[in-house]
N, C-alpha and C positions, 0 to 999 in steps of 0.2 A: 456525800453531796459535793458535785461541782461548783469551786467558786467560777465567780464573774466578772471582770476588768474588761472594759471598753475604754482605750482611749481615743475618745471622739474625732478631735485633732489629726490623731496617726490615721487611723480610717478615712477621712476626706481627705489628707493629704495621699494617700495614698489611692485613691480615687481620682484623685485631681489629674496625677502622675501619669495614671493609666490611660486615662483620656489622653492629657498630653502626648504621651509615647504613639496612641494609638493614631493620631493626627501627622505625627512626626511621618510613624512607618507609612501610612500611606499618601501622605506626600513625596517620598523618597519612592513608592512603588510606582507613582504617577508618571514620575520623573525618569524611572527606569522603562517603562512599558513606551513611554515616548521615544526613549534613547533605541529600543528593540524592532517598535515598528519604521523607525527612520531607517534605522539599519539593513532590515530585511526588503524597505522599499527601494535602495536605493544604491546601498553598499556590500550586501550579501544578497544575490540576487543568481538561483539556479534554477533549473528544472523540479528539482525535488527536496534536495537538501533544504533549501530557505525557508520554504513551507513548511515540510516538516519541524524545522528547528522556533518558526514562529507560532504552530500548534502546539508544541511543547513546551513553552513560554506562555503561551498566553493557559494554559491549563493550570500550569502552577503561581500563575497571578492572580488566577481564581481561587484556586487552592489556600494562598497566603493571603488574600483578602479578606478568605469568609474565614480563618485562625483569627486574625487582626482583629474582623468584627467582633469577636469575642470579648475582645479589652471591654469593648462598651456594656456587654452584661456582667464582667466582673466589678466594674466603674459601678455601675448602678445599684449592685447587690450589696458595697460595700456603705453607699448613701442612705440607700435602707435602715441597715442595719444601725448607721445612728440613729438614723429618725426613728425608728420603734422603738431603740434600746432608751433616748432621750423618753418616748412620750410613754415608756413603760414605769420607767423613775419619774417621772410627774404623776402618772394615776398611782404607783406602791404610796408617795407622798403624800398624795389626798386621801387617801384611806384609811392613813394614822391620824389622821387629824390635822397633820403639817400641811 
C-alpha cells in the first residue's frame, strides 16, 4: 500500500512560482519579439534574408509561448490537488465521527 504526504504549503508555493515564472517569461518574450520586429523594421532590412529571419522568429515565439502556456496547467493541477487532497481529509474526518 502507498503511503501519502501532501505538503499543502509546498504545493501552492510551488504553483505560485510557476505562475510567477510564467509571467516573467512572457514578459521578457514580449520584450524580445519588440526588440526583433524593430530590428527587422528598420535595422536589418534585405530582400529575403530579414524576412526569412523574422518568420523564423516569429515561429519559434509561437513555439515558446504555447511551452510557457503550459506553466498555467501545471500551476492549476497543483491547486487542485490541495483543494481535493484538503476536502478529502475533511470528508475521511467526518466519517469517523471526528
Amino acid at each position: 500500500m502507498a503511503n501519502v504526504h501532501v505538503d499543502y504549503g509546498a504545493l501552492q508555493n510551488a504553483a505560485s512560482r510557476l505562475t510567477g515564472g510564467q509571467h516573467e517569461m512572457e514578459s521578457q518574450l514580449a520584450q524580445l519579439k519588440s526588440l526583433i520586429d524593430s530590428l527587422v523594421s528598420s535595422g536589418f532590412i534585405t530582400d529575403q534574408a530579414s524576412g526569412k529571419f523574422q518568420q523564423s522568429y516569429d515561429q519559434w515565439n509561437t513555439g515558446t509561448r504555447n511551452a510557457i502556456a503550459g506553466l498555467e496547467g501545471m500551476s492549476a493541477f497543483l491547486n487542485k490537488a490541495v483543494t481535493e487532497h484538503q476536502q478529502l481529509d475533511s470528508v475521511l474526518s467526518q466519517s469517523t465521527g471526528g
